[in-house]
C-alpha angles and dihedrals in degrees: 000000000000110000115206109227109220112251111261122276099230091104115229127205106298096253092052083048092060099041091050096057117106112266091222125326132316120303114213103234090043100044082046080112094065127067130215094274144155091214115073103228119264130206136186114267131170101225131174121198094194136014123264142105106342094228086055106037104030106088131179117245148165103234114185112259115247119238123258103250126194089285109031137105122211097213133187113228104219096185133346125191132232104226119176095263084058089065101035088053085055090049086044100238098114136104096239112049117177116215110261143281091054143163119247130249143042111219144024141114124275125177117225123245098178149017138211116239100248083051107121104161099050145064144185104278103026125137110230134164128201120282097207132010137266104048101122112262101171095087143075107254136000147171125238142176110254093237086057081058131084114192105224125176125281082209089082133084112272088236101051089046098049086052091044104103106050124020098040093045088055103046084047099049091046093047090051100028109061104033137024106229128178130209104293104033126124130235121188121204144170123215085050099155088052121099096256078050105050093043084047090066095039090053096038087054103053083048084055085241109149114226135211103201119199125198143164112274106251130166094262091054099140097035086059083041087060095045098046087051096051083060091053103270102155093192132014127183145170132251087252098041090055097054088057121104091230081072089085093065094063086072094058082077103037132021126279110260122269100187118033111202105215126186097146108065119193127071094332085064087046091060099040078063091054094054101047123109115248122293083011124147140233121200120190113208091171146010112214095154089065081222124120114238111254112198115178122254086236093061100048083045098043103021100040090218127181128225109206133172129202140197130175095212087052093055092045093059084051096055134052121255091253094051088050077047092060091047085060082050114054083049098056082060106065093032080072092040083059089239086114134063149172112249112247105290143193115210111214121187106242093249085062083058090126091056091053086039091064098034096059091053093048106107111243089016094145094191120082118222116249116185109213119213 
């Protein structure tokens, strides 16, 4: 006889709530995982009940598992990353805040075990990723709803799979959807060791596009040099280096840039303005530096610059799931033809959570934090 779990008691937004109850009842093939039990089966999760500072608030716990309903899938997370948005949901200075308590993570790869009846796009064995934010990716298993899942490749690397859904799209979308640049045009960007950054490069390269990358001095500057170069980077300099006058000779060689890529805010953003072609954009993504972006009157007159902003999450809301599909796509192409790749990464085991959790938030760590399942 197949016993329903009851869904776990870590409460989700109220969409993603609704979504994740069980259509009707259990199905036998896609309950197999489950055995005749009186305990409801339990499985890790990093949950936090309130915001705050991730070391403090973020806690270990076994949730119930929720039952696999007509059009659900009980997936196996295989790795999840730790970005930036996942840290500042948890600090509560984000745009998209979950109701608490809430799982942790908001993207990663997980592989399915097992499929509702009324499940047509899915199978047992299959690689997916999921399709919006906020459904809880820091834990062992879970239950979803088909239409929260993307199906991706198991041909591609487990890292590059598990940073799929967020930094690249975004570096993709920003480098087509502001400005139309053509093979031999320049973009200019801060952050540039960060994921966004590094897929930036990787992308820009395979357009043809030439890239300045900008980034903070640090003791290992030419070792990160030489790695930013192997991934296509055609210039990198440092903060200080791109305040100097000599800056300007660089464009005796290369184009002036016509979109600027900003996630630090502040006076680095200042001086990526100053930099842009006429009528170019800049479009801030982030703001690390918890500082607004300050652009002189002079540059907006003369210059006609634009100010632009981009989300993913946003963009996902404007376009339709199998456009944000094709986008996965694209990626995973050039993630086979070797023109993509994960940013350097450290896997932790789950229960190691505290140590990723400090090191994410350590200033000039290079290696993205990558929980293992």
């Amino acid at each position: 006889m197949w016993v329903c779990s009851t869904l776990w008691r870590v409460r989700t937004p109220g969409r993603l709530w609704r979504r994740l109850l069980p259509a009707s009842g259990c199905h036998g093939p896609a309950a197999s995982y489950y055995s005749a039990s009186a305990e409801p089966a339990r499985v890790p999760a990093l949950v936090y009940g309130h915001h705050g500072d991730p070391a403090k608030v973020v806690e270990l716990k076994n949730l119930e598992l929720a039952a696999v309903g007509g059009s659900d899938v009980l997936v196996k997370m295989l790795a999840a990353p730790i970005n930036p948005s996942d840290i500042n949901m948890i600090q509560g200075n984000y745009g998209l805040l979950p109701e608490l308590p809430a799982v942790g993570g908001n993207e990663g790869v997980a592989q399915v075990v097992a499929v509702g009846s009324s499940v047509t796009r899915l199978k047992p064995g299959d690689w997916v990723i999921p399709a919006t934010a906020g459904l809880g990716t820091w834990r062992t298993e879970a239950v979803f709803s088909e239409e929260a899942l993307i199906q991706v490749p198991n041909d591609i690397p487990l890292e590059s799979a598990a940073t799929l859904g967020v930094n690249p799209c975004t570096a993709y979308r920003m480098l087509m959807d502001f400005e139309q640049l053509q093979p031999g045009d320049s973009v200019i960007q801060n952050a540039s060791n960060s994921g966004v950054g590094q897929a930036v490069i990787q992308i820009a390269a395979a357009l043809d596009l030439r890239t300045i990358n900008v980034v903070r001095d640090r003791p290992d500057i030419q070792k990160l040099t030489d790695r930013l170069k192997s991934l296509g980077a055609e210039h990198v300099i440092t903060e200080e280096e791109l305040r100097r006058p000599e800056m300007k000779n660089l464009f005796k060689d290369m184009p002036q840039p016509r979109l600027a890529l900003n996630c630090v805010g502040g006076k680095s953003s200042t001086e990526l303005l100053r930099h842009l072609a006429r009528g170019g954009t800049m479009v801030t993504y982030g703001g690390m530096a918890k500082q607004p972006v300050i652009a002189s009157v002079s540059l907006l007159i003369f210059k006609d610059l634009k100010l632009r902003g981009f989300w993913l999450s946003q963009w996902k809301k404007d376009h339709s799931p199998d456009q944000f599909k094709e986008l996965i796509l694209t990626l995973c192409d050039l993630i086979r033809q070797g023109q993509l790749t994960a940013p350097a990464c450290s896997q932790v085991p789950l229960q190691d959570y505290q140590r990723a959790l400090e090191a994410s938030m350590k200033p000039f760590v290079s290696s993205k934090q990558i929980l293992t399942m």
